[in-house]
C-alpha positions, 0 to 999 in steps of 0.5 A: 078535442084531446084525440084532434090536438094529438093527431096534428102533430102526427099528421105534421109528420107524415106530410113532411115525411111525404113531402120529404120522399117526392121532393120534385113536382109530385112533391109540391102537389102533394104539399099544396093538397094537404095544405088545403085540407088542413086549411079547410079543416081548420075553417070548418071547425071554427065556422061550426064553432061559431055557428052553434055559439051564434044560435044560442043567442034569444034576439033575432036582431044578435042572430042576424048580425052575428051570421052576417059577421060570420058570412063576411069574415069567411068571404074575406078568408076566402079572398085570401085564400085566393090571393096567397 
């Protein structure tokens, strides 16, 4: 986690850099792509997060409620994602 928190800001940097240099079309896609992958990084971390936490639980009726909540909130990100 330590070498992911000092990455970012690493990463910040050499994105605007990027984005700094093609600052005409090529520029904008560039920034829209490492948006996405930013965007789906940060998803990816937080659902497996939650899935681990999820499966720790003994009651099969908390495994149940606890995936469904997870599957709703990751359609309603979607969604967003969508609509923005």
């Amino acid at each position: 986690i330590v070498i992911y928190a000092l990455l970012t800001p690493f990463g910040i940097a050499i994105a605007s850099a990027v984005i700094e240099i093609l600052s005409n079309r090529s520029g904008s896609l560039v920034e829209a792509s490492l948006n996405s992958v930013a965007a789906g990084t940060f998803i990816y971390i937080g659902a497996l997060d939650a899935i681990i936490q999820q499966f720790r639980v003994k009651s099969l009726r908390q495994n149940v409620t606890d995936f469904a909540f997870l599957t709703v909130g990751m359609g309603f990100m979607g969604l967003l994602a969508i609509w923005i």
